[in-house]
C-alpha positions in Angstrom: 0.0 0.0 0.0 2.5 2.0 1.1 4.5 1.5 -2.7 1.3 2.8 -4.3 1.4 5.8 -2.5 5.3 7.1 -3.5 3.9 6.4 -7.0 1.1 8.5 -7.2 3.2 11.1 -5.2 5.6 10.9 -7.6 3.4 11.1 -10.5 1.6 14.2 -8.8 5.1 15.7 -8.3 5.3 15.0 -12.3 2.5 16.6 -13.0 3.2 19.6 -11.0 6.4 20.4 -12.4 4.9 19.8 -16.6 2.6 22.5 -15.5 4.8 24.6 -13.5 7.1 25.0 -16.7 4.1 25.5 -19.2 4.3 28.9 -19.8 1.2 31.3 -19.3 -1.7 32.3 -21.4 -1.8 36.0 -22.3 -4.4 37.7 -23.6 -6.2 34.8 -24.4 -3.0 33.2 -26.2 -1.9 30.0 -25.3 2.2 29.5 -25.4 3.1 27.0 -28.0 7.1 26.7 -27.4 7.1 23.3 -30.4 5.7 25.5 -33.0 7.3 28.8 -31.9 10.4 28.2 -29.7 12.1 30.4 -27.8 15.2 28.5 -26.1 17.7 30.7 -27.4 17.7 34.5 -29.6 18.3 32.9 -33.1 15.0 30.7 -32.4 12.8 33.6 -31.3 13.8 36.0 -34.1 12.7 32.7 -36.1 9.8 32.3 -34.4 9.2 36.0 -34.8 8.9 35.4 -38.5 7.2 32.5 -38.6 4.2 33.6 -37.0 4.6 37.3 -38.8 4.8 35.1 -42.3 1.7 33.5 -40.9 -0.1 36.6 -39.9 -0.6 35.5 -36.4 0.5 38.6 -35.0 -1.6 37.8 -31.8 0.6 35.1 -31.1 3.4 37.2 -31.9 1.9 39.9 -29.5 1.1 37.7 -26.9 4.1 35.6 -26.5 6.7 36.4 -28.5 6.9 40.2 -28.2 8.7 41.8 -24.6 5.6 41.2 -22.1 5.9 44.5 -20.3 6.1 46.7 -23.3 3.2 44.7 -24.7 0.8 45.3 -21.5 1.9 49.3 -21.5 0.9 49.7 -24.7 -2.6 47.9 -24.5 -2.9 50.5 -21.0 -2.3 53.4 -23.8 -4.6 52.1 -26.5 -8.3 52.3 -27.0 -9.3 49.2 -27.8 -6.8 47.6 -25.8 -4.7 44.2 -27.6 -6.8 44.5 -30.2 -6.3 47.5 -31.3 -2.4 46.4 -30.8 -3.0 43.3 -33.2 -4.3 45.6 -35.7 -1.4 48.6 -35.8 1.4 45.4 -35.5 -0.2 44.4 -38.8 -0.1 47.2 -40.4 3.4 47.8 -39.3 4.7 44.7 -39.7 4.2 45.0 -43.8 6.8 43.1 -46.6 9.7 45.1 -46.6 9.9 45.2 -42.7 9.4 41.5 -42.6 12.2 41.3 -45.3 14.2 43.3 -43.0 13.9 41.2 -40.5 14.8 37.9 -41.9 18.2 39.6 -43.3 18.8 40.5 -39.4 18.3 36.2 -38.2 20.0 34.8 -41.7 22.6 37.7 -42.0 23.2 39.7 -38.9 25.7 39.3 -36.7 24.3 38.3 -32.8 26.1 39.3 -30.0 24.3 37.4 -26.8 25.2 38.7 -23.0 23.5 37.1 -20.4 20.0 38.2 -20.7 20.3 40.5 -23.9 20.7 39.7 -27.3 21.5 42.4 -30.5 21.4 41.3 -34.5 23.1 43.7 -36.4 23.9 44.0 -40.0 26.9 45.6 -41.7 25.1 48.1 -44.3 22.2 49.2 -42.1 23.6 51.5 -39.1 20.5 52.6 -38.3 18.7 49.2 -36.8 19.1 46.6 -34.3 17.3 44.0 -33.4 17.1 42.9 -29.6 16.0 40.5 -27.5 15.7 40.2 -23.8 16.0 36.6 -22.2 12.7 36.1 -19.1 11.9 33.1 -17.6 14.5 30.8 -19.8 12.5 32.3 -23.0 13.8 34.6 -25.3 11.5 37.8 -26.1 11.3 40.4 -28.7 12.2 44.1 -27.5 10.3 46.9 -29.0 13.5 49.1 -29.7 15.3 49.7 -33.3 18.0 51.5 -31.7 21.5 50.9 -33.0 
């Protein structure tokens, strides 16, 4: 009896852990780290495109995207993470995404601790960063050199 009991604990103890490292919903959006991962800068900038290529800029919002900038801004807009969705579309348009696949396939990454920078050669004037939270890697909304 006693032998049944360490099992289910352990399978409890299991469980809790999974579902300690499954990473939050936010606004609605449910994490999905196989289709989108985020274990290292390279993979979110990846991930970044992915879901920009397949317009799920929700998801891109919602998980991939820094989480504090992403909650100011939704304080600041109207209509809230909608209203966010929408202007990330409209911002996010060819020749920005284009940019931003020449930043993962050519830029050069320097990675500190928690920060991570793409740069390219010919374009001075943009970065890419990244900011590491929780052992995931998130977009930063800055284009600063």
């Amino acid at each position: 009896m006693q032998r049944q009991g360490s099992v289910a604990l352990g399978i409890l103890l299991l469980a809790a852990a999974a579902w300690a490292d499954t990473p939050a919903e936010r606004h609605g959006i449910a994490a999905d780290l196989k289709a989108y991962p985020q274990a290292s800068p390279k993979e979110t900038l990846a991930s970044v495109l992915k879901a920009a290529d397949a317009k799920r800029y929700d998801y891109l919002l919602a998980q991939l995207a820094d989480p504090d900038w992403v909650d100011a801004r939704i304080k600041t807009a109207a209509d809230g993470f909608k209203e966010l969705v929408q202007e990330t579309a409209s911002r996010l348009d060819p020749p920005r995404v284009k940019l931003l696949r020449r930043f993962l396939e050519e830029g050069e990454v320097e990675t500190l601790d928690s920060t991570a920078v793409f740069r390219l050669k010919d374009v001075k004037d943009r970065a890419v960063r990244l900011h590491k939270q929780n052992n995931r890697w998130y977009l930063r909304q800055s284009n600063k050199p």
